[in-house]
Each structure stands twice: as C-alpha cells, then as structure tokens.
C-alpha positions, 0 to 999 in steps of 0.5 A: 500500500502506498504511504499517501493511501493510509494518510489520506483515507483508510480506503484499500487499494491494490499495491498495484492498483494504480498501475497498468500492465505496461507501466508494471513491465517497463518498471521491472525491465527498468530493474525494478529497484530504486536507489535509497533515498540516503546510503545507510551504514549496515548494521553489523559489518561483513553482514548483508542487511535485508529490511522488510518494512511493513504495517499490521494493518496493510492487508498486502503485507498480510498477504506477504508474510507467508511469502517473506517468512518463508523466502528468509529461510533461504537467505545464506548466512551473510545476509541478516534479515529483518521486519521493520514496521513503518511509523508515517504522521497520520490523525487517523492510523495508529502507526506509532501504537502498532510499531510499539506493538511490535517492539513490545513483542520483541523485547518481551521475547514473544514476538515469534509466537506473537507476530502472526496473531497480530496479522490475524487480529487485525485482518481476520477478527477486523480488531483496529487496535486504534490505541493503547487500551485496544493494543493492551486487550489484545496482549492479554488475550494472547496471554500476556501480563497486562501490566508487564506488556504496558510497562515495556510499550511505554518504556524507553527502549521500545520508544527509541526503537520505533523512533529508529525505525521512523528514521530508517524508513524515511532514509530507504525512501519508503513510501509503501509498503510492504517494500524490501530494504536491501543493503542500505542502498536500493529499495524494491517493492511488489509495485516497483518489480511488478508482483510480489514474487518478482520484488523477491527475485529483484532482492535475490539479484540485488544481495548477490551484486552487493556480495560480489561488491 
C-alpha cells in the first residue's frame, strides 16, 4: 500500500492498483529497484542487511508474510534479515501504537509466537487496535501480563526503537509498503518489480551484486 493511501483515507487499494500492465513491465525491465533515498551504514559489518518494512494493518503485507517468512529461510548466512514496521504522521492510523506493538513483542521475547496473531487480529477478527487500551486487550488475550506488556510499550527502549525505525524508513525512501530494504542502498517493492514474487527475485539479484561488491 502506498504511504499517501493510509494518510489520506483508510480506503484499500491494490499495491498495484494504480498501475497498468505496461507501466508494471517497463518498471521491472527498468530493474525494478530504486536507489535509497540516503546510503545507510549496515548494521553489523561483513553482514548483508535485508529490511522488510511493513504495517499490521496493510492487508498486502498480510498477504506477504507467508511469502517473506518463508523466502528468509533461504537467505545464506551473510545476509541478516529483518521486519521493520513503518511509523508515517497520520490523525487517523495508529502507526506509532502498532510499531510499539511490535517492539513490545520483541523485547518481551514473544514476538515469534506473537507476530502472526497480530496479522490475524487485525485482518481476520477486523480488531483496529486504534490505541493503547485496544493494543493492551489484545496482549492479554494472547496471554500476556497486562501490566508487564504496558510497562515495556511505554518504556524507553521500545520508544527509541520505533523512533529508529521512523528514521530508517524515511532514509530507504519508503513510501509503501510492504517494500524490501536491501543493503542500505536500493529499495524494491511488489509495485516497483511488478508482483510480489518478482520484488523477491529483484532482492535475490540485488544481495548477490552487493556480495560480489
């Protein structure tokens, strides 16, 4: 989905909606990548970083994660993957609630086990998760202390790591999502490669040139 669509209506539209077929080929003859907006340092040296950057609410990252939970299983050991929920000024969407949500997952050490059920909350129980009360409800009904969960939403770790992340996105240039960050240097998408499947083939190439440097 791309950022506009979230920011000006909750309206769904197609990550590729907007595109003819013929604008999809001509972008992924084009390569079907673009440059980061900024170069961005790897996180750990000698290690190729792969980002996805994605939103629980956007229904084509749902879609997706079968399909990137299952590609990261092939990545070689010299590429470090991870998932990095976008956080975009909006009166209407909570991003920053969401990209906390995440985070409290993480540093709480359930975010494997958890991950998929916020996907399935939002996309097949229709929960909004609009604020912090709704997010904390759901934490509880999967199980966790609510008080432990809250304590750590609100806890300055998980704030500066969904900060990070608002920096992150906006350094790949990200403006929809899902898309996929590759090495700090080039950004590709199911709208940029022409499917999801492509994007994914487009970040096989675009680790493997990086590799050879």
């Amino acid at each position: 989905m791309e950022r506009r669509d979230f920011i000006q209506s909750m309206v769904v539209v197609g990550a590729t909606g907007g595109l003819g077929m013929g604008t999809q080929l001509a972008q992924a003859q084009s390569g079907g990548f673009k440059p980061s907006k900024e170069t961005v340092p790897r996180s750990n040296p000698g290690k190729i970083d792969v980002i996805e950057f994605f939103w629980y609410g956007c229904p084509h990252c749902y879609k997706f994660e079968p399909l990137i939970q299952a590609w990261k299983k092939t990545l070689p050991s010299d590429v470090l993957f991870r998932q990095v929920p976008v956080g975009w000024p909006s009166k209407r969407t909570n991003f920053t609630g969401h990209q906390k949500l995440f985070y409290t997952l993480e540093a709480m050490g359930v975010l494997a086990t958890a991950h998929s059920k916020v996907f399935e909350a939002m996309h097949n129980d229709k929960k909004v998760l609009a604020d912090d009360a709704q997010i904390f409800d759901f934490a509880e009904s999967i199980g966790l202390k609510r008080t432990e969960f809250a304590n750590n939403f609100k806890s300055f770790g998980v704030n500066a790591k969904a900060n990070q992340a608002v920096g992150l996105a906006s350094a790949y240039g990200v403006d929809g999502v899902p898309s996929l960050g590759i090495d700090g240097k080039f950004l590709t998408s199911a709208s940029l490669a022409g499917s999801d499947q492509d994007a994914l083939r487009v970040a096989d190439a675009l680790i493997k040139r990086q590799r050879q440097g």
